[in-house]
PyMOL Python script that loads the backbone (N, CA, C, O; Angstrom):
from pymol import cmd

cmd.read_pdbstr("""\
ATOM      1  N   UNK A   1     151.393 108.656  93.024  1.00  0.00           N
ATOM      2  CA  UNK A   1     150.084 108.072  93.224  1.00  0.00           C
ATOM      3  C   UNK A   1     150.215 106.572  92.976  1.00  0.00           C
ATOM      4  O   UNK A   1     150.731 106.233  91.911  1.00  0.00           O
ATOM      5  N   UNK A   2     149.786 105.580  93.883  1.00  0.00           N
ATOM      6  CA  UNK A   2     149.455 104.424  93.728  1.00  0.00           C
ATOM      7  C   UNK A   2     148.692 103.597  94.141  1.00  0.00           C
ATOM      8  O   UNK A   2     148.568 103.560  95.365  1.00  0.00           O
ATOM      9  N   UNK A   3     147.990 102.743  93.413  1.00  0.00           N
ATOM     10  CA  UNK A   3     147.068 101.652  93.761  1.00  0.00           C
ATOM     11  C   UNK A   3     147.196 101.315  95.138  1.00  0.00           C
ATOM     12  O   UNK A   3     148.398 101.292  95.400  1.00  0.00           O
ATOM     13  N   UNK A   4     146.541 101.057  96.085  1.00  0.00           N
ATOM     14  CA  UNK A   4     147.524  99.916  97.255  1.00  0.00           C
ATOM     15  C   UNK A   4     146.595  98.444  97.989  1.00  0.00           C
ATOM     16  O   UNK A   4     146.970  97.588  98.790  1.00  0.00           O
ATOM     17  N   UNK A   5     144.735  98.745  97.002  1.00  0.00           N
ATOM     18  CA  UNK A   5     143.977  97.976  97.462  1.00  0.00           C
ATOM     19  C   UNK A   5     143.349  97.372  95.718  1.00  0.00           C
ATOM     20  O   UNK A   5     142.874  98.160  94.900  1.00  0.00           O
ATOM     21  N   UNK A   6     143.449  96.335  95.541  1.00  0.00           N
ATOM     22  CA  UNK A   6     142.328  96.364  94.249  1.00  0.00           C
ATOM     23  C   UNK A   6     141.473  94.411  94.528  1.00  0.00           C
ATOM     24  O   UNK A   6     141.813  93.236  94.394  1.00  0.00           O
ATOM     25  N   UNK A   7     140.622  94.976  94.834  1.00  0.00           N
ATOM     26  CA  UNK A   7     139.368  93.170  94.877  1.00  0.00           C
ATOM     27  C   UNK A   7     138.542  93.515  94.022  1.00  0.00           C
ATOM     28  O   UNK A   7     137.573  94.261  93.876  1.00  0.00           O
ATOM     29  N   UNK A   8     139.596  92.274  93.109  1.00  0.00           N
ATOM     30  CA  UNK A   8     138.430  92.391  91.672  1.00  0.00           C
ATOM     31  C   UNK A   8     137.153  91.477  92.355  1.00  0.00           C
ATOM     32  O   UNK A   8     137.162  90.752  93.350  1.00  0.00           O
ATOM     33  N   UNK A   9     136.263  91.749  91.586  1.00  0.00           N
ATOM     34  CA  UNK A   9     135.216  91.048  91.591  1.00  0.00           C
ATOM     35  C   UNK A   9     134.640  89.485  90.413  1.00  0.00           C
ATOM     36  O   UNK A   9     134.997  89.312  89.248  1.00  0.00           O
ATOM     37  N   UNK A  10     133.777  88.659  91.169  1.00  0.00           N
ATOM     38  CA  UNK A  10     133.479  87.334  90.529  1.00  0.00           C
ATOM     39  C   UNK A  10     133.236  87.911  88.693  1.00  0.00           C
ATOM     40  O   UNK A  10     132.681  88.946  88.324  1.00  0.00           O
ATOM     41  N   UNK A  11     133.568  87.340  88.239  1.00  0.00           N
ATOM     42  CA  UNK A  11     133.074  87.609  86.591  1.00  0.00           C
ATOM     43  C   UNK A  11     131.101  86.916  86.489  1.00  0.00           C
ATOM     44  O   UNK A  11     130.213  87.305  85.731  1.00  0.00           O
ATOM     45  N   UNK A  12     131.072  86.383  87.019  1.00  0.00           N
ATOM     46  CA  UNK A  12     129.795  85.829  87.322  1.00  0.00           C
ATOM     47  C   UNK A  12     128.973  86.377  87.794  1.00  0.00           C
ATOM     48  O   UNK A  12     127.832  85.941  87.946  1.00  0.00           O
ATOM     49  N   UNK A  13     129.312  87.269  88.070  1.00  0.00           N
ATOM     50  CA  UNK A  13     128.581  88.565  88.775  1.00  0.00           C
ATOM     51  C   UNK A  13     127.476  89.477  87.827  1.00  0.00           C
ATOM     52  O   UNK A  13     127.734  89.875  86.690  1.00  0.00           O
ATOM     53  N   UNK A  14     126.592  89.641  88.327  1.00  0.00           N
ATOM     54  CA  UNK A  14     125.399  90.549  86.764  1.00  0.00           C
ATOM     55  C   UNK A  14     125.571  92.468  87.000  1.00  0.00           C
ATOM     56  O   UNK A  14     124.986  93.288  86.292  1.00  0.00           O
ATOM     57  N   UNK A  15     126.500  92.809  88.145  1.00  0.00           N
ATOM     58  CA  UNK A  15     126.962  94.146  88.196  1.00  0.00           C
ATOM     59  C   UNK A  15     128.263  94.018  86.997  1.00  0.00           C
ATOM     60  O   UNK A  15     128.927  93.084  86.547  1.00  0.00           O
ATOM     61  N   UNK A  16     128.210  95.405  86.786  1.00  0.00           N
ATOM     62  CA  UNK A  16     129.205  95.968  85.642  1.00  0.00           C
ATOM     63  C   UNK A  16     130.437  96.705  86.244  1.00  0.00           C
ATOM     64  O   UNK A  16     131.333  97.329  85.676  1.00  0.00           O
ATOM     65  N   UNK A  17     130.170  96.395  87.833  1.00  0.00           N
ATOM     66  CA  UNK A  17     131.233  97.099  88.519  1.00  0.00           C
ATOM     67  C   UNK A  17     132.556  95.939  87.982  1.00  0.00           C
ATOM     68  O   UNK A  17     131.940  94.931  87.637  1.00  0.00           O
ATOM     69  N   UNK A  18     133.762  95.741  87.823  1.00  0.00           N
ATOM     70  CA  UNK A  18     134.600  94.845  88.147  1.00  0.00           C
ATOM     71  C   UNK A  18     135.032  94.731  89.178  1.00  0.00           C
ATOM     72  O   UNK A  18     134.906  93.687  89.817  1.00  0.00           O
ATOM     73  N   UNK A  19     135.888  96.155  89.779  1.00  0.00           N
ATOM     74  CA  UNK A  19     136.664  95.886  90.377  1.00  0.00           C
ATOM     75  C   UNK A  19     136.451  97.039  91.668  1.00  0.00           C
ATOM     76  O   UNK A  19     135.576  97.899  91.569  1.00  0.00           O
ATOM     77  N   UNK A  20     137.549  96.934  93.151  1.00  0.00           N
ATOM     78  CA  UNK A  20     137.105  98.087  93.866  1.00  0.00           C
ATOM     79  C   UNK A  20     138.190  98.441  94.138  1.00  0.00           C
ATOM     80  O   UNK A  20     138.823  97.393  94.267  1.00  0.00           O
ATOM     81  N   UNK A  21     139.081  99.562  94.381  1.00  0.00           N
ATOM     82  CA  UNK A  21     140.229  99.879  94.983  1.00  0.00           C
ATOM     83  C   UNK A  21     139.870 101.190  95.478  1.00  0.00           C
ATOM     84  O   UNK A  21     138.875 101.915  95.490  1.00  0.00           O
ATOM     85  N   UNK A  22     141.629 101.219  96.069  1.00  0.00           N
ATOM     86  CA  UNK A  22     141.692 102.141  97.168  1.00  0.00           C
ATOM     87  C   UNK A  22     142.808 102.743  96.447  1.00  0.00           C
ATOM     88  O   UNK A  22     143.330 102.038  95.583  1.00  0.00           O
ATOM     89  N   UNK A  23     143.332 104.070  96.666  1.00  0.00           N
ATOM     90  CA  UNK A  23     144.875 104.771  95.927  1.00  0.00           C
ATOM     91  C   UNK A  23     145.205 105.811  97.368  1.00  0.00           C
ATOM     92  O   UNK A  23     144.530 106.137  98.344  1.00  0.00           O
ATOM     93  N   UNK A  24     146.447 106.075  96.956  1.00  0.00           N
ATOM     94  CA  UNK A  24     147.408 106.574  98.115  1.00  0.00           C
ATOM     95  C   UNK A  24     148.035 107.875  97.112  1.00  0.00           C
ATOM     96  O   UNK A  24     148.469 107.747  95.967  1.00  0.00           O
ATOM     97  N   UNK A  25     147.928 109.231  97.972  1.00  0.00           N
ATOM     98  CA  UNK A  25     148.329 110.351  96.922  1.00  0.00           C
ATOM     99  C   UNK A  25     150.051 110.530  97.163  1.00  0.00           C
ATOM    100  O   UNK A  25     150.528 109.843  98.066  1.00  0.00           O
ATOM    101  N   UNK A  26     150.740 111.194  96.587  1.00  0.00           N
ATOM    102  CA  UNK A  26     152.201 111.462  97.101  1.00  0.00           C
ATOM    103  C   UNK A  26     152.224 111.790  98.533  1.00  0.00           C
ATOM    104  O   UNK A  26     153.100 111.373  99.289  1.00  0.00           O
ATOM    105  N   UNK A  27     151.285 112.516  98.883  1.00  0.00           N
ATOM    106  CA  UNK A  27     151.644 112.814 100.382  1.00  0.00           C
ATOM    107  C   UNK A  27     150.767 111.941 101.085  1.00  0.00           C
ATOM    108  O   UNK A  27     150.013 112.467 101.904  1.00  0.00           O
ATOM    109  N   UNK A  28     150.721 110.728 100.926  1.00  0.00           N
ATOM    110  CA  UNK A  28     149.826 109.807 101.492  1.00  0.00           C
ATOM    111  C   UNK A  28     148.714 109.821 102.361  1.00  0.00           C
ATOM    112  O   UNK A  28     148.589 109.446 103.526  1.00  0.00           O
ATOM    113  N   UNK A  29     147.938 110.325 101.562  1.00  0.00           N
ATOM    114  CA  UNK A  29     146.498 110.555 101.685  1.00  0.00           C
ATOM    115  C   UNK A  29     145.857 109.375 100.816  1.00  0.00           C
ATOM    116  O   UNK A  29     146.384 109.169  99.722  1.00  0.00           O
ATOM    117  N   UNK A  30     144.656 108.495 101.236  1.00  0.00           N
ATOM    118  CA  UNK A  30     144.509 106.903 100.903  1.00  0.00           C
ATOM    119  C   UNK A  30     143.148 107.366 100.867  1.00  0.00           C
ATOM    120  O   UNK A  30     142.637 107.717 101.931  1.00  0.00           O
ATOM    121  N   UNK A  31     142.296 107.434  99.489  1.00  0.00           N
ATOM    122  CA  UNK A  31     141.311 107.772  99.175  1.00  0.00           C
ATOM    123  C   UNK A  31     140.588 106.402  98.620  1.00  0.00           C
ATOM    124  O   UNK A  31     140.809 106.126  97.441  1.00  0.00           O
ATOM    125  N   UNK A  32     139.774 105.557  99.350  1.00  0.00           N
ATOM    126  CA  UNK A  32     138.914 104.770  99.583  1.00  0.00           C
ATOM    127  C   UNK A  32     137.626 104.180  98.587  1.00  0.00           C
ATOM    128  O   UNK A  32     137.024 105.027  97.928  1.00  0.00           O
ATOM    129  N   UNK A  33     137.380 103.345  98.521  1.00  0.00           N
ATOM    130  CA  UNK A  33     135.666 103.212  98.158  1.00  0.00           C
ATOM    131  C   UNK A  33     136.064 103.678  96.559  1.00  0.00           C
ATOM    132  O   UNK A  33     135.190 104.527  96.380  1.00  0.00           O
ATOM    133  N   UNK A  34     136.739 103.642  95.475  1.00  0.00           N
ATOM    134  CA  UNK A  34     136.682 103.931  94.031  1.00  0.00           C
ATOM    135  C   UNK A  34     136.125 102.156  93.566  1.00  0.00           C
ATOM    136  O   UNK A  34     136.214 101.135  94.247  1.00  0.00           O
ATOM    137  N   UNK A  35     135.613 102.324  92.305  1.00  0.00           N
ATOM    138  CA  UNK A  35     134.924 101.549  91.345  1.00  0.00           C
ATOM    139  C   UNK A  35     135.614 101.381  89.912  1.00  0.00           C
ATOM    140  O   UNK A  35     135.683 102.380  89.195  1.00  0.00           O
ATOM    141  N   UNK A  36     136.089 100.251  89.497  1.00  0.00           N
ATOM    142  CA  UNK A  36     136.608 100.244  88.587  1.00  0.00           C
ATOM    143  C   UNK A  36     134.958  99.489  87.269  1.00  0.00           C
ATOM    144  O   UNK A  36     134.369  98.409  87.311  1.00  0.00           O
ATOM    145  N   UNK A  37     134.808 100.514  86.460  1.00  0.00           N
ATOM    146  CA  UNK A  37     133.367  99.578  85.969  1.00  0.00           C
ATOM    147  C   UNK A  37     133.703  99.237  84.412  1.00  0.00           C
ATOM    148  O   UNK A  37     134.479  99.912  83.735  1.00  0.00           O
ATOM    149  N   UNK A  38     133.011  98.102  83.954  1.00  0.00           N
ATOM    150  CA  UNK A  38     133.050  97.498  82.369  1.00  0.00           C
ATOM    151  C   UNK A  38     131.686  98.801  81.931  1.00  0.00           C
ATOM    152  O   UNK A  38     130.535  99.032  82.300  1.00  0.00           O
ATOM    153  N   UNK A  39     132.933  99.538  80.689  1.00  0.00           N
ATOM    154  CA  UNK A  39     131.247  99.712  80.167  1.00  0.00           C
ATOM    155  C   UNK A  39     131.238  99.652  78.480  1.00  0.00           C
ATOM    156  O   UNK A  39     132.132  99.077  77.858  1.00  0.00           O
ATOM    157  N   UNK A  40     130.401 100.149  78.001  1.00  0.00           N
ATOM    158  CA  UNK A  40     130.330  99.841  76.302  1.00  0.00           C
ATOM    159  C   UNK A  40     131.726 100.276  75.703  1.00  0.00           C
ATOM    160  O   UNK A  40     132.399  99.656  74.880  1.00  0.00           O
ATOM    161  N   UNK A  41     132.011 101.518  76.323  1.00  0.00           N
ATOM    162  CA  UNK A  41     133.874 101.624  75.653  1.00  0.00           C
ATOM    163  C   UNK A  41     135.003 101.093  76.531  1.00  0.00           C
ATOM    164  O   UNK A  41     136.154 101.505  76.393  1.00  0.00           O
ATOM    165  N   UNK A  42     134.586  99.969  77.638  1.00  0.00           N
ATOM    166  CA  UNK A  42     135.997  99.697  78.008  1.00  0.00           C
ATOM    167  C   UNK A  42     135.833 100.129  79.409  1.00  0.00           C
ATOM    168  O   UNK A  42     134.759 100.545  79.843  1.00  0.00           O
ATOM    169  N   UNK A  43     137.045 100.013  80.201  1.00  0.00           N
ATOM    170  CA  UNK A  43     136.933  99.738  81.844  1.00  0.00           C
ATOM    171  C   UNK A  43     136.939 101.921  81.608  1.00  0.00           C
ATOM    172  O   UNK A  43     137.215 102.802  80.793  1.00  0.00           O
ATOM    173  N   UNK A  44     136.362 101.680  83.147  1.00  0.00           N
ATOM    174  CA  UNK A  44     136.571 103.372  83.512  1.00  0.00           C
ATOM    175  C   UNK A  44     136.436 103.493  84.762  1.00  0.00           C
ATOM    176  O   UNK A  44     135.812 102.615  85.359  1.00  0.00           O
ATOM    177  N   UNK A  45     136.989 104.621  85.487  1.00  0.00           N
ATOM    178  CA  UNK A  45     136.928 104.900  87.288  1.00  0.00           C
ATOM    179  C   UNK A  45     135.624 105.530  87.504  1.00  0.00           C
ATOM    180  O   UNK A  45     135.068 106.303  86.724  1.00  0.00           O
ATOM    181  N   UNK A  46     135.036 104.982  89.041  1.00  0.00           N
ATOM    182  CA  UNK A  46     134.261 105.851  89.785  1.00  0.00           C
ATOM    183  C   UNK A  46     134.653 105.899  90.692  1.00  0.00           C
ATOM    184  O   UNK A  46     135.368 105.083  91.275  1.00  0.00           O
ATOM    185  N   UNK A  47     134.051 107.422  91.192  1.00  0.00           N
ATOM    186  CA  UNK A  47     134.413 107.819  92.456  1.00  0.00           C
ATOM    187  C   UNK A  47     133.692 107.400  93.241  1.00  0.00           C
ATOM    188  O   UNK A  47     132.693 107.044  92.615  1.00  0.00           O
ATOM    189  N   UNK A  48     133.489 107.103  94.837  1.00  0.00           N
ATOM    190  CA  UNK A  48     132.984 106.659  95.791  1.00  0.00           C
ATOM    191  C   UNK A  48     131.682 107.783  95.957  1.00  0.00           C
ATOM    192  O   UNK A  48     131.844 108.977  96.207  1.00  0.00           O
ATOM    193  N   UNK A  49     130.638 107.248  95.799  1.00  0.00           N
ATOM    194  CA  UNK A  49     129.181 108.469  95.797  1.00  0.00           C
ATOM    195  C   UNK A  49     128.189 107.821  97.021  1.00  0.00           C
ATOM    196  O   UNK A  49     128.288 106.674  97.455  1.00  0.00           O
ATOM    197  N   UNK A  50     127.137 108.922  97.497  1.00  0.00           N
ATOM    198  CA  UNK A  50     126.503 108.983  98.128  1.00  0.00           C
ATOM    199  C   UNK A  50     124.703 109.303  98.132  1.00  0.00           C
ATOM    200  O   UNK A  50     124.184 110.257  97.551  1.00  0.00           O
ATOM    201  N   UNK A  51     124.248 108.661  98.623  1.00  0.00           N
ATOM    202  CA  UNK A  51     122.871 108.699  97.720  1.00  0.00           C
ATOM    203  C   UNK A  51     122.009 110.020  98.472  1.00  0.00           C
ATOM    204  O   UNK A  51     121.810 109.887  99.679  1.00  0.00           O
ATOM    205  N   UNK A  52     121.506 111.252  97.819  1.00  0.00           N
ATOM    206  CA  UNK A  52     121.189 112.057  98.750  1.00  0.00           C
ATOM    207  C   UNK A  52     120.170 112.082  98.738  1.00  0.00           C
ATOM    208  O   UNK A  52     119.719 111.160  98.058  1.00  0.00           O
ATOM    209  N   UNK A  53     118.904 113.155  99.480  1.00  0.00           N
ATOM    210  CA  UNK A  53     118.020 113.161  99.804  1.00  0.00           C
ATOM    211  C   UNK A  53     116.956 113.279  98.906  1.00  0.00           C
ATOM    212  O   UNK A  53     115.842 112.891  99.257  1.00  0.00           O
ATOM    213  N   UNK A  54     117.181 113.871  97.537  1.00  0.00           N
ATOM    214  CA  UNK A  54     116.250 113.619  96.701  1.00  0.00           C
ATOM    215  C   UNK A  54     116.559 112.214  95.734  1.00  0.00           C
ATOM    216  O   UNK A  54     116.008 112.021  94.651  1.00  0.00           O
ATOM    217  N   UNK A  55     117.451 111.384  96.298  1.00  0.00           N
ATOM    218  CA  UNK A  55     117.252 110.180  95.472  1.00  0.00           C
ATOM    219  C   UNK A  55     118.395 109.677  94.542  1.00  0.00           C
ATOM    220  O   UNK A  55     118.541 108.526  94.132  1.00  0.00           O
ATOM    221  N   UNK A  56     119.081 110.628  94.321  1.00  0.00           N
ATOM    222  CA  UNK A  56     119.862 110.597  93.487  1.00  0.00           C
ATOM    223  C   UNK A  56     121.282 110.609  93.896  1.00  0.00           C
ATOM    224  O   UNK A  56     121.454 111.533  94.691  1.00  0.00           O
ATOM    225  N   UNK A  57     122.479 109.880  93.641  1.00  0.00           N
ATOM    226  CA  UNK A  57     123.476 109.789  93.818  1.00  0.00           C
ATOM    227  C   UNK A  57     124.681 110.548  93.214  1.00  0.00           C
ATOM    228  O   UNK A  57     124.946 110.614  92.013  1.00  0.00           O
ATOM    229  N   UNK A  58     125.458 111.183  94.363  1.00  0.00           N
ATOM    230  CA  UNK A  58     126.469 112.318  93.651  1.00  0.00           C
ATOM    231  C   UNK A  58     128.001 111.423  94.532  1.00  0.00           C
ATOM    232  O   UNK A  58     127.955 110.475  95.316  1.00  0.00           O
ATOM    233  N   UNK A  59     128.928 111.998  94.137  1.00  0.00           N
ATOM    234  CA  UNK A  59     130.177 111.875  94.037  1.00  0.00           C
ATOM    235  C   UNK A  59     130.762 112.277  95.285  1.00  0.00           C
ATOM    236  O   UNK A  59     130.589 113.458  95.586  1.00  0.00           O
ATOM    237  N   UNK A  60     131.455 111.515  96.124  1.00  0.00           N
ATOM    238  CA  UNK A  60     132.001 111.760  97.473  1.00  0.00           C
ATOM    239  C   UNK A  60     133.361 112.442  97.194  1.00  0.00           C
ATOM    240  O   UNK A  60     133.675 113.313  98.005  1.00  0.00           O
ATOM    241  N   UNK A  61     134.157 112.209  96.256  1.00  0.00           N
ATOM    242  CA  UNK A  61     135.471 112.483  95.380  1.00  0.00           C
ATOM    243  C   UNK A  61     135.376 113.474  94.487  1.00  0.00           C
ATOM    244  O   UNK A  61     134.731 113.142  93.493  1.00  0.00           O
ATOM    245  N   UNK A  62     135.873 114.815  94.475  1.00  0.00           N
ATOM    246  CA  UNK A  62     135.743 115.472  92.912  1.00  0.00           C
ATOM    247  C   UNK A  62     137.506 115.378  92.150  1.00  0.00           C
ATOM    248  O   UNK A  62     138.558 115.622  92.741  1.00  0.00           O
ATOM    249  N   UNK A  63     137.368 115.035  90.993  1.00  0.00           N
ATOM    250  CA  UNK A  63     139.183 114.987  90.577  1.00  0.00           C
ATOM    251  C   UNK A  63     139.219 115.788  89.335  1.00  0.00           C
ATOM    252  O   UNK A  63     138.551 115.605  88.318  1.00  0.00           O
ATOM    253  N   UNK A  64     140.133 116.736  89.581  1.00  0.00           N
ATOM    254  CA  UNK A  64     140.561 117.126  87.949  1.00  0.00           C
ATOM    255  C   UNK A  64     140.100 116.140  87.225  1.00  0.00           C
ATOM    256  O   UNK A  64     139.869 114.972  87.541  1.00  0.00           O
ATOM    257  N   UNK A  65     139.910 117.036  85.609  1.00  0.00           N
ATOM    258  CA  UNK A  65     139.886 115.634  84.660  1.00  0.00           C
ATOM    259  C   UNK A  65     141.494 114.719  84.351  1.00  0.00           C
ATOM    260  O   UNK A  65     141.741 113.542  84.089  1.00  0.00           O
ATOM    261  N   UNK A  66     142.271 115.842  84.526  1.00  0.00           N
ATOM    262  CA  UNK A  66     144.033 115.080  84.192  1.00  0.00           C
ATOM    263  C   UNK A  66     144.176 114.269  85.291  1.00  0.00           C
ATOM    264  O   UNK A  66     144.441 113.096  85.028  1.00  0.00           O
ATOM    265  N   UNK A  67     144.040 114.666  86.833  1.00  0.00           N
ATOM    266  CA  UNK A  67     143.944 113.171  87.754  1.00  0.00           C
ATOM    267  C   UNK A  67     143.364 112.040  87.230  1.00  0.00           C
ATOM    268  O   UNK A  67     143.940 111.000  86.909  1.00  0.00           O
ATOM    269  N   UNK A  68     141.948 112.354  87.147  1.00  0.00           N
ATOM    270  CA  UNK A  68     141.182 111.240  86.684  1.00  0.00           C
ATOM    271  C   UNK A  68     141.674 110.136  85.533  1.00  0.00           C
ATOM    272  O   UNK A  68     141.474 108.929  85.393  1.00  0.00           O
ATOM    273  N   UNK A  69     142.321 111.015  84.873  1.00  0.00           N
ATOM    274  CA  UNK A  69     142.315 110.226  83.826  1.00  0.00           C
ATOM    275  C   UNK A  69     143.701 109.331  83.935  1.00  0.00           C
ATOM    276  O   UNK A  69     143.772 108.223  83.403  1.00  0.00           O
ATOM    277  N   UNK A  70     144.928 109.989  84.765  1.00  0.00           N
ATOM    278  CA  UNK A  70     145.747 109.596  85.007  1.00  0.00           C
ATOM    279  C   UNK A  70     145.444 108.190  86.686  1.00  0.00           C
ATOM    280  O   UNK A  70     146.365 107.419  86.956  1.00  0.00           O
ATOM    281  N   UNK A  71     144.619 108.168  87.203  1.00  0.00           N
ATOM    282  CA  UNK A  71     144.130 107.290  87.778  1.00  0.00           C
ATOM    283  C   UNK A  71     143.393 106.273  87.226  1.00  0.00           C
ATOM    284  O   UNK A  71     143.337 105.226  87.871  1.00  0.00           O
ATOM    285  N   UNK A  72     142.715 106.355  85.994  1.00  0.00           N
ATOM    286  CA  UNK A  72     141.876 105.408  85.316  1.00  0.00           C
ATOM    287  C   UNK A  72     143.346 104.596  84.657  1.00  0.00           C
ATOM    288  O   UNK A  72     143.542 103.487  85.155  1.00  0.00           O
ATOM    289  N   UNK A  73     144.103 104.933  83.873  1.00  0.00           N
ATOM    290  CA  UNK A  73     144.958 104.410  83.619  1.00  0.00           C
ATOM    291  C   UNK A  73     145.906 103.267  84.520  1.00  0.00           C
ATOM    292  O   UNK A  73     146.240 102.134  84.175  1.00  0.00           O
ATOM    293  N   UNK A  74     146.198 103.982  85.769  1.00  0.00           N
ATOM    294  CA  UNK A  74     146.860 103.394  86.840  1.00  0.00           C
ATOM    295  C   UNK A  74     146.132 101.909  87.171  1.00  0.00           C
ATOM    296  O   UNK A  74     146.691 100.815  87.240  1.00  0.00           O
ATOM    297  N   UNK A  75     144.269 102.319  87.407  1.00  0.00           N
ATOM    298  CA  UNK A  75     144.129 101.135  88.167  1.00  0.00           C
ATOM    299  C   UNK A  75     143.623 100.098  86.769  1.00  0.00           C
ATOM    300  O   UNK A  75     143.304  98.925  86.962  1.00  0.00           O
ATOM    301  N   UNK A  76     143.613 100.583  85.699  1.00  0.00           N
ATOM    302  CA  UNK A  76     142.854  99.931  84.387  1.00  0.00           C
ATOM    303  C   UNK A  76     144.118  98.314  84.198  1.00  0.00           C
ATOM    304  O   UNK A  76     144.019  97.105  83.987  1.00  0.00           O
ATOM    305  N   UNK A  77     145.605  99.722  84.538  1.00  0.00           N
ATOM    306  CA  UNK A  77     146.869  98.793  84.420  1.00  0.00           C
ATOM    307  C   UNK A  77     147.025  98.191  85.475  1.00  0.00           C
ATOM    308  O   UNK A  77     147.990  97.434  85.365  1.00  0.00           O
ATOM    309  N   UNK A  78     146.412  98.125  86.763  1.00  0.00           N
ATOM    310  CA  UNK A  78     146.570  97.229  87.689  1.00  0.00           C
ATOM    311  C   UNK A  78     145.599  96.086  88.038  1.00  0.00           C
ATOM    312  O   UNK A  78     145.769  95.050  88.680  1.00  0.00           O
ATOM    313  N   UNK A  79     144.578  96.578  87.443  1.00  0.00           N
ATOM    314  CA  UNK A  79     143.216  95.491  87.358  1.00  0.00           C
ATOM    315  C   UNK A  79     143.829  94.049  85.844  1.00  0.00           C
ATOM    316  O   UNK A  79     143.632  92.847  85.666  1.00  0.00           O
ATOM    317  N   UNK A  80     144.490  95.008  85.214  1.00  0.00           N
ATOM    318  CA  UNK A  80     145.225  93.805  84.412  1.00  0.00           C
ATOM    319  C   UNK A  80     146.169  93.248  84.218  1.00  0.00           C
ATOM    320  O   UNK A  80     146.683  92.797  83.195  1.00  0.00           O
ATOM    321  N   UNK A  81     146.637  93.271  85.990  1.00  0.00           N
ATOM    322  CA  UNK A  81     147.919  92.563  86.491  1.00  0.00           C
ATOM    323  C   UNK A  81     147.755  91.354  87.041  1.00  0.00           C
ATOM    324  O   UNK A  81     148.209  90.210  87.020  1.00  0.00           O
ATOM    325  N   UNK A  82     146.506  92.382  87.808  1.00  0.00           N
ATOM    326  CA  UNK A  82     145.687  91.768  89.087  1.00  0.00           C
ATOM    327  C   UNK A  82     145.359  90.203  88.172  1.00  0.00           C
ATOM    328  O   UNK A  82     145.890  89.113  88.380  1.00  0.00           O
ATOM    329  N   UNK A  83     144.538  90.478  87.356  1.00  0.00           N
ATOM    330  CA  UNK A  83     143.653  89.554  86.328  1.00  0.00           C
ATOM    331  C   UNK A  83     144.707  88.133  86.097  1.00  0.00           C
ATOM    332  O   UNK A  83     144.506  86.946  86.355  1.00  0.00           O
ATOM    333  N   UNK A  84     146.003  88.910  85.443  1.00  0.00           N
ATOM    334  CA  UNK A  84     146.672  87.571  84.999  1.00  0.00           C
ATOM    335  C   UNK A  84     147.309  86.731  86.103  1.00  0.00           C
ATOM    336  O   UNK A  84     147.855  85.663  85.829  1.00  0.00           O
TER     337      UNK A  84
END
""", "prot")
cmd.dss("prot")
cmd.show_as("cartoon", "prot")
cmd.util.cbc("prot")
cmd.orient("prot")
């Protein structure tokens, strides 16, 4: 699994999103539209969501929690590559 898109965003900015990337699976499948966001404990991933008909926004992406978490890591460490 790897990063292959990441546009951080202005720090000047009043969203809590930072950053946006894209990741590529082993069998290269390139899953789009993720959210890297600042929040009270520290950066964390979102998945790319969709706003549905009663209003409310759900998740275009579902990931194990061990993906997930092994992807939050990946782009947390690439958003602070990106950075320096």
């Amino acid at each position: 699994m790897k990063i292959i898109r990441m546009n951080l965003l202005d720090g000047n900015s009043r969203s809590k999103t930072a950053a946006f990337f894209d990741f590529q699976t082993p069998d290269e499948i390139t899953i789009k539209g993720f959210r890297l966001v600042n929040g009270s404990n520290g950066l964390f991933i979102s998945a790319p969501d969709s706003k549905g008909k009663d209003g409310k926004y759900y998740e275009s992406v579902l990931l194990p929690k061990e993906l997930k978490k092994k992807l939050e890591k990946l782009a947390v460490d690439e958003y602070n590559k990106s950075k320096s």
